[in-house]
Backbone as ProteinMPNN parsed JSONL, in Angstrom:
{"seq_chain_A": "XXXXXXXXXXXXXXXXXXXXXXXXXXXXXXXXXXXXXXXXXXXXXXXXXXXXXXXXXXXXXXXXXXXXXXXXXXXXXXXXXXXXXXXXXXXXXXXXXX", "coords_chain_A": {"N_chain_A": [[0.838, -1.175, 0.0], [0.783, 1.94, -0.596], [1.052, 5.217, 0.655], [0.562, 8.738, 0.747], [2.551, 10.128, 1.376], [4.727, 9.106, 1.116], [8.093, 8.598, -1.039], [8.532, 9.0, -4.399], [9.8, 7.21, -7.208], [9.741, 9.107, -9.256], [9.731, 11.893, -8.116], [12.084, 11.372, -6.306], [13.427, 12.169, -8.336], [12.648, 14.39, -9.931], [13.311, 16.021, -7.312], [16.45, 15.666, -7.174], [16.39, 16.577, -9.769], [15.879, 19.566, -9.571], [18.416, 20.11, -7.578], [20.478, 20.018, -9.66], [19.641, 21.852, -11.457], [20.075, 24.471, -9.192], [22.187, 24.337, -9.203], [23.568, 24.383, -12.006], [22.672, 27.38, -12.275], [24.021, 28.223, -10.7], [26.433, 28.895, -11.84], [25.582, 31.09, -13.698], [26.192, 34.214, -14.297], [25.304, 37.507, -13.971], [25.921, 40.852, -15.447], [26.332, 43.391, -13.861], [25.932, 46.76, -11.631], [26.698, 45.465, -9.043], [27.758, 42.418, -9.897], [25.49, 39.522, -9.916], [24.53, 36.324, -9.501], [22.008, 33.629, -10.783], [21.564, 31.559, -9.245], [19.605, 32.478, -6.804], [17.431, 32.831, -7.888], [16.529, 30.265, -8.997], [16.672, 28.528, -6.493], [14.507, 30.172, -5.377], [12.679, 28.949, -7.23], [12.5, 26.381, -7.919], [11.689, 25.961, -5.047], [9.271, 26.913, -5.438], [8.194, 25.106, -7.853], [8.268, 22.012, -6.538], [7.42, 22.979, -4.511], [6.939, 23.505, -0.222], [8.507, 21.82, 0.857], [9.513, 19.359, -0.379], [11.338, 20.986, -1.896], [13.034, 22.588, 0.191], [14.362, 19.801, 0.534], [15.716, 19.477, -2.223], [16.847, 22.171, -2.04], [18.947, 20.813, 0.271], [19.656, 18.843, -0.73], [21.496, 19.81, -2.279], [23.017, 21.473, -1.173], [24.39, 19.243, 0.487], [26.005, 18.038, -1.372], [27.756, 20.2, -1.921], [28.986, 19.776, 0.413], [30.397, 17.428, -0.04], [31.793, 17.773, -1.257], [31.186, 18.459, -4.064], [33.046, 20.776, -6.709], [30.998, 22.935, -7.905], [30.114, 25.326, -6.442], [32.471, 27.316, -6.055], [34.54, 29.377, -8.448], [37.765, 28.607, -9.749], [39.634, 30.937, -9.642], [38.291, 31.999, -7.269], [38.175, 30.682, -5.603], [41.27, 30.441, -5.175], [41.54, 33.084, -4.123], [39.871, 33.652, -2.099], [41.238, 31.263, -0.46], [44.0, 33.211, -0.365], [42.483, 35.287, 0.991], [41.83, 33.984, 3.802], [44.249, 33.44, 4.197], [45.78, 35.552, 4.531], [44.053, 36.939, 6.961], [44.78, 35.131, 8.938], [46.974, 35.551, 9.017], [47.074, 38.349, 10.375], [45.678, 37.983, 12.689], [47.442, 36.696, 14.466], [49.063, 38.178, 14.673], [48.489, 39.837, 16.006], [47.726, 38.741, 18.21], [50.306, 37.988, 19.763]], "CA_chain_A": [[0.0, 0.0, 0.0], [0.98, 3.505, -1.117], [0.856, 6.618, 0.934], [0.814, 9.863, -0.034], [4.017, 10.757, 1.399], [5.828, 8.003, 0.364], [8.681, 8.909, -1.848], [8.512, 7.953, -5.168], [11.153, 7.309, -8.191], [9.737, 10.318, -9.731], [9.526, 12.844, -6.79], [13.121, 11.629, -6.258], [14.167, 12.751, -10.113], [12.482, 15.984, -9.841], [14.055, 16.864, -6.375], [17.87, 15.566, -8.126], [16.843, 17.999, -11.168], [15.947, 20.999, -8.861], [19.424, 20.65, -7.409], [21.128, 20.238, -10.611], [19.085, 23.182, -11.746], [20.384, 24.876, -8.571], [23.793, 24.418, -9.927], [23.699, 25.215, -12.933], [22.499, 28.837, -12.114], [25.034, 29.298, -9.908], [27.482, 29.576, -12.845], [25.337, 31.914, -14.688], [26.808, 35.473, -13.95], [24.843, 38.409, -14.936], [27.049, 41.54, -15.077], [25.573, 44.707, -13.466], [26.982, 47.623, -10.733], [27.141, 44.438, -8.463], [27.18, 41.046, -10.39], [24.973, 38.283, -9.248], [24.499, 34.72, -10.398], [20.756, 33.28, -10.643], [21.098, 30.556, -8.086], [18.862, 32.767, -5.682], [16.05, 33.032, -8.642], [16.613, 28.882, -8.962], [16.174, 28.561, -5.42], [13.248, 30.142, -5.11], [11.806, 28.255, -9.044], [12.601, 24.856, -7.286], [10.8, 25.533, -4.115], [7.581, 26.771, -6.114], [7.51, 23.973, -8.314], [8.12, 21.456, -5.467], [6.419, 22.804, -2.872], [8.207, 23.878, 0.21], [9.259, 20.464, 1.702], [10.525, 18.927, -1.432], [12.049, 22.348, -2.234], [13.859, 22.193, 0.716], [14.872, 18.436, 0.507], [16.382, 19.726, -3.224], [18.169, 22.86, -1.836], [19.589, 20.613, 1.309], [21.248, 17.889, -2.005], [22.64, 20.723, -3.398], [24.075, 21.904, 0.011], [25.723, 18.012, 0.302], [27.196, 17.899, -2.756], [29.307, 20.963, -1.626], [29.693, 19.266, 1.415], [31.267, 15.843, -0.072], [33.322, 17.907, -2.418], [31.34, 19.404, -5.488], [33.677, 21.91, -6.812], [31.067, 23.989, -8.344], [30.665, 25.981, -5.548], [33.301, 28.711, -6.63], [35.538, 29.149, -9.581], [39.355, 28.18, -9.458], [39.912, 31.908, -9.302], [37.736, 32.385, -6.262], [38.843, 29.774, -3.924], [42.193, 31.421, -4.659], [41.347, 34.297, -3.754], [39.496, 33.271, -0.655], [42.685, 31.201, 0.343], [44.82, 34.3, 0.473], [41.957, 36.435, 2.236], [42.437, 33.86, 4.967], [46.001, 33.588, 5.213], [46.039, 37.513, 5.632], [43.295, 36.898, 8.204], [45.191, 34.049, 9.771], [48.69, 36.503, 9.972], [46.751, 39.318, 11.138], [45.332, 37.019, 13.924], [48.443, 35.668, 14.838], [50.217, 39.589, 14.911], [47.623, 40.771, 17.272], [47.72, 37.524, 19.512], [52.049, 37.387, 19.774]], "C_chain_A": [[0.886, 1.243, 0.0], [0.893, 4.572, -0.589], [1.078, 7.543, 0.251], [2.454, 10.408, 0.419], [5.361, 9.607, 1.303], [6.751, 9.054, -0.933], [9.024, 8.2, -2.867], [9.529, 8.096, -6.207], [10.955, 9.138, -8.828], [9.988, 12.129, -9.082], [11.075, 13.113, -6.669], [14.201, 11.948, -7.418], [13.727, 14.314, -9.804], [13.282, 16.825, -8.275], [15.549, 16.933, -7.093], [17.977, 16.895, -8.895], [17.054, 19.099, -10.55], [17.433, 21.465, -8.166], [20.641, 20.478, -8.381], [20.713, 21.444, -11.283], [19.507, 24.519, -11.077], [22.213, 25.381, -9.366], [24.4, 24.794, -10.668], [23.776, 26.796, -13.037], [23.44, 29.467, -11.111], [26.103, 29.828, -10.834], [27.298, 30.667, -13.404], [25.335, 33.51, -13.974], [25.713, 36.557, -14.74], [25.432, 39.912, -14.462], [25.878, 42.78, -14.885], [26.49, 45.418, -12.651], [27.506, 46.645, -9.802], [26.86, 42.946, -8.904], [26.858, 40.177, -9.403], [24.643, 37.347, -9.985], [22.64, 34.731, -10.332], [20.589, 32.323, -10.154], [20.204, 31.264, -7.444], [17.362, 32.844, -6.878], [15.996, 31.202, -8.61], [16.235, 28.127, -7.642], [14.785, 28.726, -5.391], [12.522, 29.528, -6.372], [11.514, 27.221, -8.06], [11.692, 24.546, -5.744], [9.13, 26.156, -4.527], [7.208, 26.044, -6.801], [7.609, 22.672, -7.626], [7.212, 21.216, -4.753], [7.455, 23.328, -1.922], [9.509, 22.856, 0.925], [9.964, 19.946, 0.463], [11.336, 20.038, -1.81], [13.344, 22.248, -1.46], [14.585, 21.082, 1.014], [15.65, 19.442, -1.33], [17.262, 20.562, -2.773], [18.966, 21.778, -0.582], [20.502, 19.446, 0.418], [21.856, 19.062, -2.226], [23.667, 20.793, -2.548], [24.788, 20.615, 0.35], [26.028, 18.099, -0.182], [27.826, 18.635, -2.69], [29.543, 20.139, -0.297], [31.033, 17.924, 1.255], [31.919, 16.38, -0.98], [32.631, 18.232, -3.873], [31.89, 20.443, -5.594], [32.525, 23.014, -7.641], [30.501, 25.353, -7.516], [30.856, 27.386, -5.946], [34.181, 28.422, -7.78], [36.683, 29.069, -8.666], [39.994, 29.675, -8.338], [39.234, 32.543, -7.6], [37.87, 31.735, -5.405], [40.568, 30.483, -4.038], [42.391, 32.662, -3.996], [40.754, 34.263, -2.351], [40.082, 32.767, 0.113], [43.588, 32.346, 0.657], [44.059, 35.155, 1.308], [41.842, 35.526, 3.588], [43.601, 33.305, 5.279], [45.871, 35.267, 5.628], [45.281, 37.323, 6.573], [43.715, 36.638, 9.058], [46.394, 35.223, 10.362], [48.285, 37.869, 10.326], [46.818, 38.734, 12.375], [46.395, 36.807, 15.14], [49.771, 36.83, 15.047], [49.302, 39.974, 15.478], [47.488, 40.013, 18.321], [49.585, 37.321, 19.891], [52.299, 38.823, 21.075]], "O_chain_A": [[1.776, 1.294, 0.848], [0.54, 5.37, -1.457], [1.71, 7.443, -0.801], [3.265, 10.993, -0.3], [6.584, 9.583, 1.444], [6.241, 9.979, -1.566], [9.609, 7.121, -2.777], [10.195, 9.129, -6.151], [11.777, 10.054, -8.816], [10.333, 13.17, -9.642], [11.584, 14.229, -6.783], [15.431, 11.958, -7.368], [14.501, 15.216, -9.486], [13.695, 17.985, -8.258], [15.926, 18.009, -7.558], [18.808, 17.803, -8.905], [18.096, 19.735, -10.714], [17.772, 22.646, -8.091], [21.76, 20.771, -7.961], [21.645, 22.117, -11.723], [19.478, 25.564, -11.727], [22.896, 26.321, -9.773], [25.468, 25.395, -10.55], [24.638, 27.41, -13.665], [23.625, 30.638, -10.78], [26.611, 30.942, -10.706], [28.242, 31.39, -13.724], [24.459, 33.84, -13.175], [25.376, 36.414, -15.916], [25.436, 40.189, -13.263], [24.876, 43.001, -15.565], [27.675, 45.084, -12.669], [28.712, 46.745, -9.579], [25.932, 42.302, -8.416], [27.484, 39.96, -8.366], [24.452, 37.539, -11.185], [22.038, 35.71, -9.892], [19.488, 31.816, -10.37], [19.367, 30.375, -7.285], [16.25, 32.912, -6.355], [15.028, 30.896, -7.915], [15.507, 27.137, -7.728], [13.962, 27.811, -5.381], [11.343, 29.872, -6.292], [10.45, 27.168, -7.444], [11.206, 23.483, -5.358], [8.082, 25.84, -3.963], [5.988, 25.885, -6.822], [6.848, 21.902, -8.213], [6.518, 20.267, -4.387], [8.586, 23.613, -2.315], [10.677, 22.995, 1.288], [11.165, 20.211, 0.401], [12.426, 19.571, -2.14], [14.434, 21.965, -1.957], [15.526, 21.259, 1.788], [16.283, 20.391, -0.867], [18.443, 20.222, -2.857], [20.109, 22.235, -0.575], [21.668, 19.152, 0.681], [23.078, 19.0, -2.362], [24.825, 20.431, -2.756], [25.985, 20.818, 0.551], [27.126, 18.51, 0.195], [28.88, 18.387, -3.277], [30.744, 19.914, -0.146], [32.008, 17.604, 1.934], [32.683, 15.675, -1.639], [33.386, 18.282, -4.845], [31.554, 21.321, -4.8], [33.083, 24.022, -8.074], [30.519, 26.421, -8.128], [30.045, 28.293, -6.129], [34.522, 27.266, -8.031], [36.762, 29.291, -7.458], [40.456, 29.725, -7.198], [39.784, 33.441, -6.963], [37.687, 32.167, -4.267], [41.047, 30.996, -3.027], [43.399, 33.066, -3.416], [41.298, 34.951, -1.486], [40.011, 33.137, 1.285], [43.957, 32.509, 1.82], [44.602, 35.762, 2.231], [41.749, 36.208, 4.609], [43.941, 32.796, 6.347], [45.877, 35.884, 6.693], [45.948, 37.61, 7.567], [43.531, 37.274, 10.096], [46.647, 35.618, 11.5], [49.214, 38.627, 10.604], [47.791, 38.871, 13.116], [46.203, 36.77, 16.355], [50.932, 36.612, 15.394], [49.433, 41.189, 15.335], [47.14, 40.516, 19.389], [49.899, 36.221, 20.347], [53.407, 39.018, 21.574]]}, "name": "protein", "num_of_chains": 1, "seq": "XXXXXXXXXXXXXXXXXXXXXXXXXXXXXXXXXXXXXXXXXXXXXXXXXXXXXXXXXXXXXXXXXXXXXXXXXXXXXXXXXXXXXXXXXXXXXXXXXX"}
């Protein structure tokens, strides 16, 4: 027997897509006085065609898959760049604690 909140093959394809959909839009840059990507418009797509519980079950894959190591995340250039803003952090830190 079948409940309604049973999770079904399909339910669990469309949550998958929503956070591959997620993903995708994080790449997509749109250049203005302050560029922003369209993950936050993808976000909110995925939890209106969802719903808000599957919505949030799609954004919380996305958020594993950076956890276990998807690089797309940030570009190359931007984890570099975020490594040296915390080493300077770190040797500030570490010249105000000596």
């Amino acid at each position: 027997m079948v409940t309604k909140k049973s999770l079904s093959a399909l339910k669990m394809a469309y949550i998958s897509l929503g956070a591959v959909l997620i993903a995708l839009c994080s790449w997509i840059s749109v250049p203005a006085t302050v560029p922003f990507t369209l993950q936050t418009f993808a976000v909110l797509l995925v939890c209106d065609l969802l719903g808000g519980r599957w919505g949030l079950v799609s954004v919380l894959l996305y958020l594993l898959l950076g956890a276990v190591g998807y690089r797309g995340f940030v570009s190359v250039e931007m984890a570099r760049t975020d490594l040296d803003t915390v080493k300077r952090t770190l040797d500030y830190v570490a010249e105000v604690f000596q």
